[in-house]
N, C-alpha and C positions, 0 to 999 in steps of 0.2 A: 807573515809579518812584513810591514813596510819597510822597504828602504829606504831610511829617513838620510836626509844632507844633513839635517844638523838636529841630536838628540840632548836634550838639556834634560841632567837625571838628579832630582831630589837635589836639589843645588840651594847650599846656604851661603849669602855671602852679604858682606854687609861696610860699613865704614870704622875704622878704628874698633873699638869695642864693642859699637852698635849693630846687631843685626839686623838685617832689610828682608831678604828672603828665607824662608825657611823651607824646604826642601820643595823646591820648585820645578817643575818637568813640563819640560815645552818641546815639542817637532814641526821639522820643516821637512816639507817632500822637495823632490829638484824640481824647481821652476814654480812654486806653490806660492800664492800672497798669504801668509796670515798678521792676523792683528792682536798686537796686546792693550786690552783695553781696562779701564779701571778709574780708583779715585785716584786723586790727588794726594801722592806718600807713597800709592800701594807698593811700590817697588821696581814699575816699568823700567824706568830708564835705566834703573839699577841693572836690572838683567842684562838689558843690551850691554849696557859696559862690563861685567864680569864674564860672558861671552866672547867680545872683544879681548879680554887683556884689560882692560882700566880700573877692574875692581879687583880684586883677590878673592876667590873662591878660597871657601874654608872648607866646606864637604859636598859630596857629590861631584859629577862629573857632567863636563861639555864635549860633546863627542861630534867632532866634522869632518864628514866624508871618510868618518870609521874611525877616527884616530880622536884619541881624547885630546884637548887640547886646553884646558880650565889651567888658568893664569902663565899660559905664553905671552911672552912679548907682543905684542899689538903689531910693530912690523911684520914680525914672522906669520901672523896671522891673514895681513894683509898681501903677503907673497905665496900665501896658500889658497886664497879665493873668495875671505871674507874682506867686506868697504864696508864701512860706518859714515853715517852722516850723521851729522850733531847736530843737537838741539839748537833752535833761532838762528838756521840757516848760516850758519858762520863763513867768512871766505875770507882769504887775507886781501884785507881794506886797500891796503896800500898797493898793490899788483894790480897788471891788466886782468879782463878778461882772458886772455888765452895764455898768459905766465898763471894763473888759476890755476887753468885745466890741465896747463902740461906737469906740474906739481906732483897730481895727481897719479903721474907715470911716471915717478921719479928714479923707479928700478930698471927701465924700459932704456934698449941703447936709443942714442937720439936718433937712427932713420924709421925704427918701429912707434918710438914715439908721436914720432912726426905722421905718421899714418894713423897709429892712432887716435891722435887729435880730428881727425878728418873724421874718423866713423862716429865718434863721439858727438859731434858737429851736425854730423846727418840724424844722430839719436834727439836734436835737438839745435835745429835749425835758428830759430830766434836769436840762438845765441850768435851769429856767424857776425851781424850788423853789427855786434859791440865789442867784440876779439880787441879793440883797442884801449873799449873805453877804462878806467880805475874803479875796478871791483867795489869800491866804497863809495862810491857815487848810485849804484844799482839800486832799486828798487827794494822790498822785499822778497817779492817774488820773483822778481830776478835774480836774487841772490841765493834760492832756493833753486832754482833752475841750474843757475852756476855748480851749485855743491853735487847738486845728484850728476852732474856731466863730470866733476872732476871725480868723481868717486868711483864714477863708472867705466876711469881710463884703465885698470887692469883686470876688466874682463869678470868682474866676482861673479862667483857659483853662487855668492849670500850678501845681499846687500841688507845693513842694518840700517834705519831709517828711523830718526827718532822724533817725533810729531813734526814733522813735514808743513805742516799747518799753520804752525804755531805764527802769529801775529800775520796772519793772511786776512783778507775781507773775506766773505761765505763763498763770493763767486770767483774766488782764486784758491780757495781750499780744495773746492769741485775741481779745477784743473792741475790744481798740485797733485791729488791723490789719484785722478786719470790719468796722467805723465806718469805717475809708476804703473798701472796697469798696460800701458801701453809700453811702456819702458822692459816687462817683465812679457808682452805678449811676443816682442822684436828681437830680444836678447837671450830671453829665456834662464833668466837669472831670478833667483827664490828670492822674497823679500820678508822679513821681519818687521813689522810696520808697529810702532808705539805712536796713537792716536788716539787725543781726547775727544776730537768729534767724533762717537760711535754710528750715527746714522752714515754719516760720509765714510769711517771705514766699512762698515757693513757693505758697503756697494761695491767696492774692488776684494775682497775679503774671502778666499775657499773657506778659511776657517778664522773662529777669534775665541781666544781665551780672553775672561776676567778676572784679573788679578787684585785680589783685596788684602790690604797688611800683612803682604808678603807671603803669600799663596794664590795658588791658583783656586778657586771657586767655583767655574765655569767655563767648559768645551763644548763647543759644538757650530753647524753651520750657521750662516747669519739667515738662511732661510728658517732656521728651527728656533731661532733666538726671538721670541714676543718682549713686547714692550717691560712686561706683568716681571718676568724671567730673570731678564737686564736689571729692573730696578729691585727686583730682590737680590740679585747677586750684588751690586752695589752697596746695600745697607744691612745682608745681613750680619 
């Protein structure tokens, strides 16, 4: 059996009354890209957030690095080895770039921090010209660059990553989603990738499930995944 970093078992969780996923089972190996892919509703982002701590699991279990861990606090999760980046690139507007990143290491004493920041920097050099500029002046995709470098100041074992893309041109979704595989070849950190472009995840991708009205429907590599496949697991 694999020894999985993070085992999502028959997991139902949902909003107030409403149910989103029904007993859903997801695996990450260490150091592994996979991708959740799906319609629009299917429950993607929903996962990544009761994973995290942001939704309440009502049954089944989230298990990382052995230990269940389904509706802990999000801090504590975040001092155990999982980062989450949120959907449409968010970064606080009003901060520099590099009050962003140090954010980011806000459990970290400040001489580790301060090192930190530097490696982080090297993970992601572009950013070093703008350490002054105001986060909310940034680009898209610089603001996208900004999040995955503050996320990535305490070292996670599991970065969650929630459409990375989202409001990017074609030719900066290509280097969004190459900055995590490069990001995950340097650091060796597993990633959890919720992406609506499927061609583009398919290319950094060991594995992707398709997730339809809160189930999964579809496992397998993106080499064994045909077109024919995908579009029936989307509409059936």
């Amino acid at each position: 059996m694999a020894e999985w970093l993070l085992e999502v078992r028959e997991l139902e969780a949902g909003y107030d009354k409403r149910p989103v996923l029904n007993g859903v089972s997801v695996q990450v190996a260490p150091g592994e890209i996979v991708a959740l892919v799906g319609p629009n509703g299917a429950g993607k982002s929903t996962l990544l957030k009761a994973v995290f701590g942001l939704v309440r699991a009502t049954r089944g279990a989230v298990v990382f690095k052995g230990r269940e861990i389904q509706n802990r606090n999000p801090s504590d999760n975040v001092k155990a080895g999982l980062s989450y980046i949120l959907q449409g690139s968010r970064v606080f507007t009003e901060l520099s770039v590099r009050e962003n990143i140090e954010i980011g290491g806000y459990v970290l004493p400040k001489r580790d921090a301060r090192a930190r920041v530097e490696e982080v920097l090297d993970l992601f050099p572009a950013l070093r010209p703008m350490l002054k500029r105001n986060a909310g002046n940034l680009s898209t995709g610089e603001k996208q660059v900004l999040a995955m470098a503050r996320a990535l100041m305490l070292k996670p074992a599991l970065l969650l990553a929630d459409e990375p893309s989202l409001g990017l041109s074609p030719k900066l979704v290509h280097s969004a989603l190459e900055s995590l595989r490069e990001l995950r070849d340097r650091s060796g950190t597993a990633i959890l990738l919720v992406e609506q472009n499927v061609r583009e995840a398919m290319t950094i991708a060991e594995r992707m499930y398709v997730l339809r009205l809160g189930r999964i429907v579809l496992c397998d590599a993106p080499a064994n995944l045909t077109t024919e496949r995908l579009r029936q697991a989307f509409l059936a």
